[in-house]
mmCIF file of the C-alpha atoms, coordinates in Angstrom:
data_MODEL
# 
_entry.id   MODEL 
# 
loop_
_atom_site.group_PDB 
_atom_site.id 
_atom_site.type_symbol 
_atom_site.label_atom_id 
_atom_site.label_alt_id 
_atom_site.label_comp_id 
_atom_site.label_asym_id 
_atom_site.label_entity_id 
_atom_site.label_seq_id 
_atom_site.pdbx_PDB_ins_code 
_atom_site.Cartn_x 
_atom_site.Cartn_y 
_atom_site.Cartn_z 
_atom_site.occupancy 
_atom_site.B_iso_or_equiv 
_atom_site.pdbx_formal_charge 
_atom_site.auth_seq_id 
_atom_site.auth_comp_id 
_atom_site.auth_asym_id 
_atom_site.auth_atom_id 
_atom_site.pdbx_PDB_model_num 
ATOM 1   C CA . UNK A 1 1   ? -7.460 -3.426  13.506 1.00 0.00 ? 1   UNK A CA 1 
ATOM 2   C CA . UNK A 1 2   ? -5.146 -0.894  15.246 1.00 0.00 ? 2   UNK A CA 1 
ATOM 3   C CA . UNK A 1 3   ? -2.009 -1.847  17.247 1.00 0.00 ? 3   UNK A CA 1 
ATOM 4   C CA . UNK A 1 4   ? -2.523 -1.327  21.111 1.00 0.00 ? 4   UNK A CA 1 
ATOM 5   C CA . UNK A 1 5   ? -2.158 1.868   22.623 1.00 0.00 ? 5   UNK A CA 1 
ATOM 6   C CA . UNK A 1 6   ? 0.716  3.170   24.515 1.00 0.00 ? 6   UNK A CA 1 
ATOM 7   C CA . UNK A 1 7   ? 0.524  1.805   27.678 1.00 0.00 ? 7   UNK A CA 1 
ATOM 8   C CA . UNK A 1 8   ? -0.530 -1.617  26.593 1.00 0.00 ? 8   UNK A CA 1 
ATOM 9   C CA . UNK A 1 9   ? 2.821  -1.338  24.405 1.00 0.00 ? 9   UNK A CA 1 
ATOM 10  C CA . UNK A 1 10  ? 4.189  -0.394  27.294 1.00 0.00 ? 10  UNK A CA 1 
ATOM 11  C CA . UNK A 1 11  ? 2.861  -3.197  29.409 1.00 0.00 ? 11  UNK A CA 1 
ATOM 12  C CA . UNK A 1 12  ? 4.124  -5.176  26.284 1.00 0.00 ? 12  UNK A CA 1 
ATOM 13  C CA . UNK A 1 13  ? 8.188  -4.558  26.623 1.00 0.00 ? 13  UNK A CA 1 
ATOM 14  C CA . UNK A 1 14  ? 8.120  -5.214  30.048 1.00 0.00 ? 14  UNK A CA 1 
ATOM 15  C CA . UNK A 1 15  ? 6.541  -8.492  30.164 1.00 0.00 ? 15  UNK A CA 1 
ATOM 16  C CA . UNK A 1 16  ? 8.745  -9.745  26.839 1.00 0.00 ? 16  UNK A CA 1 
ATOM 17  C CA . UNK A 1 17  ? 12.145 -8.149  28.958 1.00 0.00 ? 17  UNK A CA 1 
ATOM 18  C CA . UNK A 1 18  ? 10.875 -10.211 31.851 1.00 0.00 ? 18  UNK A CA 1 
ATOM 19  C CA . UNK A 1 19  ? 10.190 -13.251 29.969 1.00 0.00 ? 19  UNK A CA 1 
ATOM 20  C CA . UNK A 1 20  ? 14.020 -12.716 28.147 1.00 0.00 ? 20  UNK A CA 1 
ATOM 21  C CA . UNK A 1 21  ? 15.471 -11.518 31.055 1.00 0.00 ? 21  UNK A CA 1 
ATOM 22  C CA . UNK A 1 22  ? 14.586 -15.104 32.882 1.00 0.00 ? 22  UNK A CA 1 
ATOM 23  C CA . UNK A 1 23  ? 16.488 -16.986 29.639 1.00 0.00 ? 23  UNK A CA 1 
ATOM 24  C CA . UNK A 1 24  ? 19.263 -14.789 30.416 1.00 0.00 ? 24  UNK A CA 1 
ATOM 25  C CA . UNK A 1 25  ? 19.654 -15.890 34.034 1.00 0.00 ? 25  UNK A CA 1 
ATOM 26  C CA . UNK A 1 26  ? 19.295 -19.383 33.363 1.00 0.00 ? 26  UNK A CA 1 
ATOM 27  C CA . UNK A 1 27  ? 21.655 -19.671 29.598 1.00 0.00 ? 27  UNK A CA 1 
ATOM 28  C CA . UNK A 1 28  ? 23.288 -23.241 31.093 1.00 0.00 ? 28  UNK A CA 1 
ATOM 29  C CA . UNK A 1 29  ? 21.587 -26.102 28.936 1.00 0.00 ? 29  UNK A CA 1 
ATOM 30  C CA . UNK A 1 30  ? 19.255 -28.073 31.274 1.00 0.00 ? 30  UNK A CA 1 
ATOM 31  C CA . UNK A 1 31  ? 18.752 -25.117 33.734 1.00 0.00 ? 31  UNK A CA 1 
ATOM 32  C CA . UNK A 1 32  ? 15.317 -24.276 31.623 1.00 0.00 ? 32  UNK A CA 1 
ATOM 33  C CA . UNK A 1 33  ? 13.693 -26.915 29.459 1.00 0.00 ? 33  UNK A CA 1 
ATOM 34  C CA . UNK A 1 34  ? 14.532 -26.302 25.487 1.00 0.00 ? 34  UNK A CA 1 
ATOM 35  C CA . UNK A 1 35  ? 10.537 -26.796 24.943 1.00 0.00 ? 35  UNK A CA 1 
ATOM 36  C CA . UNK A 1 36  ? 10.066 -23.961 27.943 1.00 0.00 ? 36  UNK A CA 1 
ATOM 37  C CA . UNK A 1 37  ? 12.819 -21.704 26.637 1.00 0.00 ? 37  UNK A CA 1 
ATOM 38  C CA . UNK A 1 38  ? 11.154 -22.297 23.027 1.00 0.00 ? 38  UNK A CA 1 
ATOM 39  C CA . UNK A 1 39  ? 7.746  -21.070 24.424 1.00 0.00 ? 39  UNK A CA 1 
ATOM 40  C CA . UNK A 1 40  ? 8.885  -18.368 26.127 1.00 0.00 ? 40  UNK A CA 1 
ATOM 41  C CA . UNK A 1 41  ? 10.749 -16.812 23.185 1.00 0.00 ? 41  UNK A CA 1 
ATOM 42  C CA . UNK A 1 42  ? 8.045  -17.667 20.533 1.00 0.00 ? 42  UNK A CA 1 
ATOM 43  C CA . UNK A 1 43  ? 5.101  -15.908 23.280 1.00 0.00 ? 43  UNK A CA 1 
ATOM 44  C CA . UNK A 1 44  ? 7.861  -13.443 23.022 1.00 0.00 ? 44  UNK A CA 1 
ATOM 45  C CA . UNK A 1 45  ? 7.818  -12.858 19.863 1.00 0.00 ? 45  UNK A CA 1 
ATOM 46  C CA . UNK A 1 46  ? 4.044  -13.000 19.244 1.00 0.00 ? 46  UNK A CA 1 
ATOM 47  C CA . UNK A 1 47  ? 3.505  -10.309 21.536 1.00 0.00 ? 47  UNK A CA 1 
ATOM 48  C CA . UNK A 1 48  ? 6.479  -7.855  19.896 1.00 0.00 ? 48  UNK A CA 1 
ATOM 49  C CA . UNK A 1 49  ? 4.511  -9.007  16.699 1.00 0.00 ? 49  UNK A CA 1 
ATOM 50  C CA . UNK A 1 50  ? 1.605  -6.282  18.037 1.00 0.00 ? 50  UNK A CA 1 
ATOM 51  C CA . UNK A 1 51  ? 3.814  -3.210  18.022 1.00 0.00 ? 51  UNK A CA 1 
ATOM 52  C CA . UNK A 1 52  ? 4.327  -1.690  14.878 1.00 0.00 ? 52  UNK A CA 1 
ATOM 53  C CA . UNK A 1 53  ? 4.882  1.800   15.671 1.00 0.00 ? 53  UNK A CA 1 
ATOM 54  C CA . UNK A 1 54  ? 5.157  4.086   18.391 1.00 0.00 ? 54  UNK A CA 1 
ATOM 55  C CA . UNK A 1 55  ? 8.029  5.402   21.118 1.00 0.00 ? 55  UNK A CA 1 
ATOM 56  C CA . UNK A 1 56  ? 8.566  1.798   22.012 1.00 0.00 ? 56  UNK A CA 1 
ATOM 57  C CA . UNK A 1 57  ? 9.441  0.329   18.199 1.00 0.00 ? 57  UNK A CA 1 
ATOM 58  C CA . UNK A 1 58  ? 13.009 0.444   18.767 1.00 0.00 ? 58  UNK A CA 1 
ATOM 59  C CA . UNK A 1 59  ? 13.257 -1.319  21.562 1.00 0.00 ? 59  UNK A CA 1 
ATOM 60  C CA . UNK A 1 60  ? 10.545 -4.084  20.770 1.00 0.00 ? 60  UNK A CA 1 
ATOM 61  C CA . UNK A 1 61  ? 12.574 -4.586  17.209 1.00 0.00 ? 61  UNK A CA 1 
ATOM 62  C CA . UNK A 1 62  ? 15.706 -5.386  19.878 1.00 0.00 ? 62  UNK A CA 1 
ATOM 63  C CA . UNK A 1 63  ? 13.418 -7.292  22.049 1.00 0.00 ? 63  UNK A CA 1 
ATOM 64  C CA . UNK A 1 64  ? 12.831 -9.577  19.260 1.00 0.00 ? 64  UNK A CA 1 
ATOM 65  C CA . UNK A 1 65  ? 16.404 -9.833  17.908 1.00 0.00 ? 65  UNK A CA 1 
ATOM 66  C CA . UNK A 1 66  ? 17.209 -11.057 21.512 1.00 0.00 ? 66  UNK A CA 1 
ATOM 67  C CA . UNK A 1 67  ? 13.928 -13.543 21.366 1.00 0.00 ? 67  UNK A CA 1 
ATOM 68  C CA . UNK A 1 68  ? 15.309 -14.959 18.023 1.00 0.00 ? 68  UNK A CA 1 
ATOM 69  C CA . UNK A 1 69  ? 18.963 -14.873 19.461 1.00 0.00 ? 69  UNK A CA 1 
ATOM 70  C CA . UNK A 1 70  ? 17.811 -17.259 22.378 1.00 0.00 ? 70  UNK A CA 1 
ATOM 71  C CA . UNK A 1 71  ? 16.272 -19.410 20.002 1.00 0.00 ? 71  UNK A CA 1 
ATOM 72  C CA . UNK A 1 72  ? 19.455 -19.754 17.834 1.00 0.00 ? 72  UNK A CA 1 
ATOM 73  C CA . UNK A 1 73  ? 17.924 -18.030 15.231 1.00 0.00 ? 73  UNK A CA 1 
ATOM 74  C CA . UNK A 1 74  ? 20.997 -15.616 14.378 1.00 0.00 ? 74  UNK A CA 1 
ATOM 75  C CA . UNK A 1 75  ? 20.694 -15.370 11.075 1.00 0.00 ? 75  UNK A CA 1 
ATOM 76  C CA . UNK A 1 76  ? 17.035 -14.350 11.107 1.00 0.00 ? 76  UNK A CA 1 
ATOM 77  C CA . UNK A 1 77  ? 17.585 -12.213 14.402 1.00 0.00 ? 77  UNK A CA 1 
ATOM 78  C CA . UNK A 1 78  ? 19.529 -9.557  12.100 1.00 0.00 ? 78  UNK A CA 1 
ATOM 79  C CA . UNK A 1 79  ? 16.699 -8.005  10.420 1.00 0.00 ? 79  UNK A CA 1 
ATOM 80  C CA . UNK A 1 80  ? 14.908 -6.423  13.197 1.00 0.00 ? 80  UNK A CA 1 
ATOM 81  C CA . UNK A 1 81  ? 18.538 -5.577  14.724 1.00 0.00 ? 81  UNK A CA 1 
ATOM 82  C CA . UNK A 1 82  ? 19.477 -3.879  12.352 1.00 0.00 ? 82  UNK A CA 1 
ATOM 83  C CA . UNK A 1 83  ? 15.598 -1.898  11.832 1.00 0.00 ? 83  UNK A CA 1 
ATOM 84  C CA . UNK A 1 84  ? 16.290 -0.769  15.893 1.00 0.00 ? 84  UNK A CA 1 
ATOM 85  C CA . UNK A 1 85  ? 20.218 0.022   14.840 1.00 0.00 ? 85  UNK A CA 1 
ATOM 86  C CA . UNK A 1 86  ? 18.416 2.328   11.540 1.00 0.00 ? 86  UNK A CA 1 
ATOM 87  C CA . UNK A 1 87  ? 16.024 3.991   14.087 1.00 0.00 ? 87  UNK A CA 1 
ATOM 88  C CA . UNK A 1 88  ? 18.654 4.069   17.122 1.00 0.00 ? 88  UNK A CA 1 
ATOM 89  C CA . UNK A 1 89  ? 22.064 4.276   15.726 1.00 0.00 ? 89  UNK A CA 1 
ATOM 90  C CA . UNK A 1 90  ? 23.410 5.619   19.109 1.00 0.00 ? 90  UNK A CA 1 
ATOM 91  C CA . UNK A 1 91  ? 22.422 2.192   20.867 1.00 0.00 ? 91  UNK A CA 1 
ATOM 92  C CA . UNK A 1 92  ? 25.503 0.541   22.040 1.00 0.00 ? 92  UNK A CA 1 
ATOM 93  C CA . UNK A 1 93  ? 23.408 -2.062  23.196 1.00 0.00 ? 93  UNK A CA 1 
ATOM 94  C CA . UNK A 1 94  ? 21.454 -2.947  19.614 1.00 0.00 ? 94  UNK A CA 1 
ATOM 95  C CA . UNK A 1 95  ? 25.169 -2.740  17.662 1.00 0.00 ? 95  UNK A CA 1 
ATOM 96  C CA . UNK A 1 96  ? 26.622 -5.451  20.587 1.00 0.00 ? 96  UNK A CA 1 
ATOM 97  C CA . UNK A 1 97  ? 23.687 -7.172  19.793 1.00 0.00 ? 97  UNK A CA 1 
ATOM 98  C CA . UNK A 1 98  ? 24.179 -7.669  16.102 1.00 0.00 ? 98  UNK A CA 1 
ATOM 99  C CA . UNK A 1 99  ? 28.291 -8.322  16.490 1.00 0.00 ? 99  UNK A CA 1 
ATOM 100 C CA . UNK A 1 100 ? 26.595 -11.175 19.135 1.00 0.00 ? 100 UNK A CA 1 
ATOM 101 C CA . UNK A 1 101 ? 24.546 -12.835 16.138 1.00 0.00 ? 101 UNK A CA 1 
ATOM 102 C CA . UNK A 1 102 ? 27.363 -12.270 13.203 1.00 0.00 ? 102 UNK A CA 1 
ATOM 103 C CA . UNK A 1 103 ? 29.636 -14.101 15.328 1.00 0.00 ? 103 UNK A CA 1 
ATOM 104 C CA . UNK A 1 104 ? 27.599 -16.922 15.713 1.00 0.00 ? 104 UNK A CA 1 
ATOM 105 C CA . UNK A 1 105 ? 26.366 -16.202 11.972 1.00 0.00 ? 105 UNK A CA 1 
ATOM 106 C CA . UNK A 1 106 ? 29.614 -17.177 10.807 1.00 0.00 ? 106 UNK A CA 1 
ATOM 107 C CA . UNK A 1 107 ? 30.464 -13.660 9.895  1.00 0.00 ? 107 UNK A CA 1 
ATOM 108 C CA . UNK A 1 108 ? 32.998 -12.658 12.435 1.00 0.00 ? 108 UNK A CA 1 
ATOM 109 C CA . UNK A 1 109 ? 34.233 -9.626  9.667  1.00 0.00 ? 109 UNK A CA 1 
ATOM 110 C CA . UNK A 1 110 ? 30.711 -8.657  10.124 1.00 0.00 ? 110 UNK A CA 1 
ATOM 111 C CA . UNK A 1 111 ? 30.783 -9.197  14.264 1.00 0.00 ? 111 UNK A CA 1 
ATOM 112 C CA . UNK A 1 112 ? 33.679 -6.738  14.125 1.00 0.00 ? 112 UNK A CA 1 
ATOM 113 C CA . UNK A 1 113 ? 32.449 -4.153  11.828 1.00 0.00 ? 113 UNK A CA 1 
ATOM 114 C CA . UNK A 1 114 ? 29.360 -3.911  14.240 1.00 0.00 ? 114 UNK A CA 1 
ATOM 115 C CA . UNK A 1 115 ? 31.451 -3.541  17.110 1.00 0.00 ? 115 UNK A CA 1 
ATOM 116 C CA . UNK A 1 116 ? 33.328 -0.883  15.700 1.00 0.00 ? 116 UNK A CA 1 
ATOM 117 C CA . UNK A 1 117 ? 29.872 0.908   14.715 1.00 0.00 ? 117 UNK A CA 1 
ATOM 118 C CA . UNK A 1 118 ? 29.673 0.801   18.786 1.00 0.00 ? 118 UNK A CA 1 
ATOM 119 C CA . UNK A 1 119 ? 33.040 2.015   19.649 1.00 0.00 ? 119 UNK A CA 1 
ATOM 120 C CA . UNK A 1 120 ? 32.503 4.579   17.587 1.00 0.00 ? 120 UNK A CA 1 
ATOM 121 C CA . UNK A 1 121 ? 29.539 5.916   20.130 1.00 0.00 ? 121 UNK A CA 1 
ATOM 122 C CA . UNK A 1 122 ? 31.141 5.025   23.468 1.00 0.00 ? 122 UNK A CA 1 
ATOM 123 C CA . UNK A 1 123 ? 34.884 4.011   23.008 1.00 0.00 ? 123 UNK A CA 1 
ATOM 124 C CA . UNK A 1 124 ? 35.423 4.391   26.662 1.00 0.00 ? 124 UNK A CA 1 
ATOM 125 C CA . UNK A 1 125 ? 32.853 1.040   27.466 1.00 0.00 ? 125 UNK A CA 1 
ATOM 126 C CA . UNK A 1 126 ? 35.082 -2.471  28.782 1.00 0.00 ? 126 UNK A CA 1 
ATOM 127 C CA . UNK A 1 127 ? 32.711 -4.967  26.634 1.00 0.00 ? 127 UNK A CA 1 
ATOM 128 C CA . UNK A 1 128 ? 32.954 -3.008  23.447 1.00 0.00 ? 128 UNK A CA 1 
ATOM 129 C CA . UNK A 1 129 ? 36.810 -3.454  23.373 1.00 0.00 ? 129 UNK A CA 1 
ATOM 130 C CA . UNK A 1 130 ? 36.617 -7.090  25.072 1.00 0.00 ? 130 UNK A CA 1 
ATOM 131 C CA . UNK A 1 131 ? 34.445 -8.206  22.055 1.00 0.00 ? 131 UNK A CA 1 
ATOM 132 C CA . UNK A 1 132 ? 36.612 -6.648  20.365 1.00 0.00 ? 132 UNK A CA 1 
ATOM 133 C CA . UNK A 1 133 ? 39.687 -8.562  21.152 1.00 0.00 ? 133 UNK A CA 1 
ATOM 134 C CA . UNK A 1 134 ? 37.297 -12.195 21.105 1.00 0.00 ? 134 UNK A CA 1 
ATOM 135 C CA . UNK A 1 135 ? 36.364 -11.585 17.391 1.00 0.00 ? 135 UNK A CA 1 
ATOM 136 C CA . UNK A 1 136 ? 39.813 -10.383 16.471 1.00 0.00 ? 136 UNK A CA 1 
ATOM 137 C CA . UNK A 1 137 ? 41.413 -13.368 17.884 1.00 0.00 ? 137 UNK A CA 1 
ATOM 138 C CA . UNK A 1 138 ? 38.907 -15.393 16.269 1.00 0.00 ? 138 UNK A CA 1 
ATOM 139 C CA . UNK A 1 139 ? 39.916 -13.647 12.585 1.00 0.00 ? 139 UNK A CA 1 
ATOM 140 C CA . UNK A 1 140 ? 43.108 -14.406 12.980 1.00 0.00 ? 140 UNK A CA 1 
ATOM 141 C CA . UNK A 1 141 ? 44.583 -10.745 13.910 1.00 0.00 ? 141 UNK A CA 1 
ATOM 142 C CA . UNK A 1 142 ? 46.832 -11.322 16.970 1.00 0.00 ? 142 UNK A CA 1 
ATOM 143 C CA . UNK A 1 143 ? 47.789 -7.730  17.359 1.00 0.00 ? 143 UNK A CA 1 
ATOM 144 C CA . UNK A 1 144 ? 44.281 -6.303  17.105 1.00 0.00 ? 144 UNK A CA 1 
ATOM 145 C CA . UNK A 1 145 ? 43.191 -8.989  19.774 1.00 0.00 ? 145 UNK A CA 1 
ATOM 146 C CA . UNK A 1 146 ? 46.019 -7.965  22.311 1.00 0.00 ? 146 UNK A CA 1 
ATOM 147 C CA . UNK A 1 147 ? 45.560 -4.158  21.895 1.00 0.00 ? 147 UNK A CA 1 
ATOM 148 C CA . UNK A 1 148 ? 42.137 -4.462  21.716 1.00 0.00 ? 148 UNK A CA 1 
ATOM 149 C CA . UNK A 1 149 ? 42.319 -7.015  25.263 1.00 0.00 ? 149 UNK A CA 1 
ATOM 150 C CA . UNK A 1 150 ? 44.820 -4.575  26.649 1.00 0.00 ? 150 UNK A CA 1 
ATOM 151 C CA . UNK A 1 151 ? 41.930 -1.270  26.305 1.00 0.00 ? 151 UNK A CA 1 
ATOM 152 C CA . UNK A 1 152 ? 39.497 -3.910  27.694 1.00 0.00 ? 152 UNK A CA 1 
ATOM 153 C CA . UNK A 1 153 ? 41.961 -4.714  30.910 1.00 0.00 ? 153 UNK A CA 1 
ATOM 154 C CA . UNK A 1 154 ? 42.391 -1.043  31.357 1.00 0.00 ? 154 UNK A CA 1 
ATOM 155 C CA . UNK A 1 155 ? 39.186 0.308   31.332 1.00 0.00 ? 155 UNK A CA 1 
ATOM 156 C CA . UNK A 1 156 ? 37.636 -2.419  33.572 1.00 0.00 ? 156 UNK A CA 1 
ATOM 157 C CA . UNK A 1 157 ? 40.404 -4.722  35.087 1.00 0.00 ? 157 UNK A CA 1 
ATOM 158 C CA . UNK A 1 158 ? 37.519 -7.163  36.296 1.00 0.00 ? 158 UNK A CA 1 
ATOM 159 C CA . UNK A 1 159 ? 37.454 -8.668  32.344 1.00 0.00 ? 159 UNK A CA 1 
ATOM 160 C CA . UNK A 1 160 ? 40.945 -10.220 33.375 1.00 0.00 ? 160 UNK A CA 1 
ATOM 161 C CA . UNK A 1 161 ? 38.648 -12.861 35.446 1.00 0.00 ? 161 UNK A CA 1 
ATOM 162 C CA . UNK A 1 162 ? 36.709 -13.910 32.094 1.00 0.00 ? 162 UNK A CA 1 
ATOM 163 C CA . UNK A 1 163 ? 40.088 -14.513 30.029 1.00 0.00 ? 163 UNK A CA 1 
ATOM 164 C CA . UNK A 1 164 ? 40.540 -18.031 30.935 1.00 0.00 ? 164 UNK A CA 1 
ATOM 165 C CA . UNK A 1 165 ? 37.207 -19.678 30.113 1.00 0.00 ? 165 UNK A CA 1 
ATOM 166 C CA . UNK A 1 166 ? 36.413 -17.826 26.893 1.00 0.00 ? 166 UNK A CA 1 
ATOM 167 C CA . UNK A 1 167 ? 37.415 -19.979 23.987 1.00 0.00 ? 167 UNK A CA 1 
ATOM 168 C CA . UNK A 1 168 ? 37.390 -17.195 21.699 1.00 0.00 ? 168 UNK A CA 1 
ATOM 169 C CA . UNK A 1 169 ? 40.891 -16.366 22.906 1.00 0.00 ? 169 UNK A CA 1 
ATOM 170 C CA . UNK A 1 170 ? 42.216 -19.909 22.454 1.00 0.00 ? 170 UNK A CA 1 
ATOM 171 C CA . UNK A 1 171 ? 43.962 -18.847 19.035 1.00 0.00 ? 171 UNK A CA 1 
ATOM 172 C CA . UNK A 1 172 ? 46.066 -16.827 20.675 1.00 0.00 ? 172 UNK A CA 1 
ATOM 173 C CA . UNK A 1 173 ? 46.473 -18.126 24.066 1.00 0.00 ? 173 UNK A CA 1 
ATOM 174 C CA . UNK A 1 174 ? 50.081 -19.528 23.904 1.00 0.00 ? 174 UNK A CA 1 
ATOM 175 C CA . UNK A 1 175 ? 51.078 -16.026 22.389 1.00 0.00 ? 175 UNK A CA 1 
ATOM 176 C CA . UNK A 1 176 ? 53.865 -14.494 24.384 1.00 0.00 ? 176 UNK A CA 1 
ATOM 177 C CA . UNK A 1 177 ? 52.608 -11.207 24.634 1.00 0.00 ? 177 UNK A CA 1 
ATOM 178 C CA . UNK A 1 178 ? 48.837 -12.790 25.472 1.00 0.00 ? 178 UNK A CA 1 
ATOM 179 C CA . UNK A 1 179 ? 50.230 -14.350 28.237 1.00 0.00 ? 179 UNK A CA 1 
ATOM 180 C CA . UNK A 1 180 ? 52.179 -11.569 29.643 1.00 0.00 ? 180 UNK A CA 1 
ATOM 181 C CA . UNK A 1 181 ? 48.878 -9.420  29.399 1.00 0.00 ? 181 UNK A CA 1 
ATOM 182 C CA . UNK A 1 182 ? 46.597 -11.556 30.963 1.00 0.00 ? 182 UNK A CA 1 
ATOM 183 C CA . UNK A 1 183 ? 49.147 -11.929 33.778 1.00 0.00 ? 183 UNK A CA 1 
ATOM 184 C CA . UNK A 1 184 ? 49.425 -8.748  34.808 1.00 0.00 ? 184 UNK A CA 1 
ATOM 185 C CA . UNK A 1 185 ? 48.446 -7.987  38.472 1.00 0.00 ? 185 UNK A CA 1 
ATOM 186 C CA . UNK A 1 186 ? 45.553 -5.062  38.063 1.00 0.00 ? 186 UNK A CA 1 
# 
């Protein structure tokens, strides 16, 4: 049996980035059931499951990588990522994406090597360099984090508001030079 044609593709993606779009604006625990969130990735998922090729196979391989993602599948969300990263390797979005599930994968060396994929295609963008300076403080690397923090600061001096309540910079956070960085007026 064929796959459905382009518009019903079409029609496809936008109902699955509706459906993952309303997981995204509700992440707190309790704010949507775990047995609603479940069904909304997994009817996710089944309908990505219909589109095998066409213009929209990039993005539905993403779609699904972020369906697995909200299900804490990280592991398993890499495949298709990195399919949509093969057929879209200029996608900022897909490599961010991938660093995302490494992290939580256990494989921050792998989180990193991702975001450098992206840097490499916009080095100018805040949340590249910000993710950046999370997964380098998580490795271990103060002076990565802090120069990769200070890009992050001066390309978008609004990430200063996120540095107290992300635990990712908690290795660091009594550093001297952490401290004078994230304490600088913008």
């Amino acid at each position: 049996m064929p796959g459905p044609n382009r518009i019903r593709r079409q029609q496809i993606i936008r109902e699955v980035e509706g459906y993952l779009e309303l997981l995204e604006l509700f992440p707190e625990p309790g704010a949507v059931r775990p047995e609603n969130r479940e069904r909304i990735a997994r009817r996710s998922l089944q309908l990505l499951d219909r589109i095998e090729a066409g213009d929209e196979r990039t993005q539905a391989l993403h779609l699904k990588g972020l369906a697995l993602r909200s299900l804490g599948r990280f592991v398993e969300a890499l495949a298709p990522l990195k399919e949509a990263a093969e057929l879209d390797p200029q996608n900022i979005h897909i490599w961010l994406t991938i660093g995302w599930c490494q992290k939580r994968a256990g494989r921050i060396d792998l989180a990193i090597e991702s975001l450098e994929e992206a840097l490499q295609i916009d080095p100018a963008e805040a949340i590249i360099h910000y993710n950046l300076a999370c997964y380098w403080s998580l490795a271990g690397n103060r002076e990565h984090a802090l120069e990769f923090l200070h890009h992050a600061l001066q390309i978008d001096p609004n990430y200063r508001d996120l540095v107290d309540g992300e635990s990712d910079f908690d290795p660091i956070r009594n550093d001297p030079g952490f401290q004078a960085l994230t304490s600088m007026i913008a």
